[in-house]
N, C-alpha and C positions, 0 to 999 in steps of 0.2 A: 514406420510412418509417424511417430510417435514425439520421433528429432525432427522432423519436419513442423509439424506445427507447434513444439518449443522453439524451434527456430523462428516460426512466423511471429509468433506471438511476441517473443524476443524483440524483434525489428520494431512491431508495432509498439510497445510498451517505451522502448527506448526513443522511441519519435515521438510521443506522447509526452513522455517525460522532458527530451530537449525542448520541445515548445513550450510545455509550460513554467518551466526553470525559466526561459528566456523574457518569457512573456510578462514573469512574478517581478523580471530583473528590471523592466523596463517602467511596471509600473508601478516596484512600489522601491527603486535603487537598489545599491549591491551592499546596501552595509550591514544589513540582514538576509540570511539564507530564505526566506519567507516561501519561495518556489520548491527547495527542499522540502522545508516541513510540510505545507501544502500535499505534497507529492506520494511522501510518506507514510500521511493520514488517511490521505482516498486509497493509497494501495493495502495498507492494515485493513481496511475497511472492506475494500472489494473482495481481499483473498480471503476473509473470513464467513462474508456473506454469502459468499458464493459454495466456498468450503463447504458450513454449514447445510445451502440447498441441497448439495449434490453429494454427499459423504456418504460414510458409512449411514445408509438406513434412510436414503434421499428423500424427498421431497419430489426433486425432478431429478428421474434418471437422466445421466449424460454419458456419451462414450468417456472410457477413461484418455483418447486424444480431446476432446473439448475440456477435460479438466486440467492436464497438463497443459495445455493452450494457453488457458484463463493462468492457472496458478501460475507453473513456475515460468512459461512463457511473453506472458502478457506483465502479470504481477513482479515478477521476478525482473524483468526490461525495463519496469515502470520505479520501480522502489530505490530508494537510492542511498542503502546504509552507510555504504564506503565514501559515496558523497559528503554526507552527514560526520560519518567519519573526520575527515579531510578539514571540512568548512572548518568541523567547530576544534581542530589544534589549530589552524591559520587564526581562527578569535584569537586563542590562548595566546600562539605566537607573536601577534602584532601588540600584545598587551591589552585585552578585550575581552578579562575574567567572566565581568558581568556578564558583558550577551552571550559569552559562552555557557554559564551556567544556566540563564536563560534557555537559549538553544539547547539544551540538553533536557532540561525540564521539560519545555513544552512540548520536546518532540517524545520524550518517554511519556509522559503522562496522555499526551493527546493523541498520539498514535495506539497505544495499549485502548483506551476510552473510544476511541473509531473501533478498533477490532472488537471489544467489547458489544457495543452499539450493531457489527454487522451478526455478532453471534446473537443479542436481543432479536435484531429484526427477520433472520432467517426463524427464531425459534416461533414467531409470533406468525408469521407469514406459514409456519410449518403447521402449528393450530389451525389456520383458518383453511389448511389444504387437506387436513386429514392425516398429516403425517405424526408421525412420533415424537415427543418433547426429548432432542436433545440435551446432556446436562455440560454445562461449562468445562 
């Protein structure tokens, strides 16, 4: 049951994704990945906050199909390294060092800082629920 909702979550996350890549493209142009990094941030974020609620020593128990859902289902459809990947050798290759070193930066730094941020906010949310102080 378990490939089933990887697989749901899958579909959903990757439809989530294509719309808001499209949506980033429309409103802020294509000469920046800006829907990538966007995408990349909120998924670092959700897979850690959520991680964090429901892990080892939870907060909220969940079945282990709602965490494979969320994680590698939803997260994993939603995230888009290999995109990331791709964009930032096309900067390099059209001759586009800067925003590519740009795009690398902002997406290591501000992706790692989202995940950071959702392991902060499950641990603080964990305090106010009774549960256990996970350590980073």
């Amino acid at each position: 049951m378990a490939y089933l909702w990887v697989a749901i979550g899958g579909a959903l996350g990757t439809m989530a994704r294509f719309w808001l890549a499209n949506t980033m493209a429309v409103l802020t142009g294509a000469e920046f990945p800006w829907g990538t990094l966007i995408i990349n941030i909120l998924g670092s974020f959700v897979i850690s906050f959520f991680g964090m609620l429901t892990g080892t020593a939870p907060r909220f128990a969940v079945s282990y199909d709602t965490r494979v859902f969320v994680t590698v289902g939803l997260c994993g459809g939603f995230t888009t390294f290999s995109s990331f990947s791709l964009q930032t050798i096309e900067l390099l290759r059209t001759g586009q060092a800067g925003r590519a070193g740009i795009y690398i930066a902002a997406s290591v730094i501000l992706c790692l800082a989202a995940c950071a941020l959702g392991f902060w906010l499950a641990t603080v949310l964990g305090n106010h629920t009774g549960g256990s102080r996970p350590a980073l």
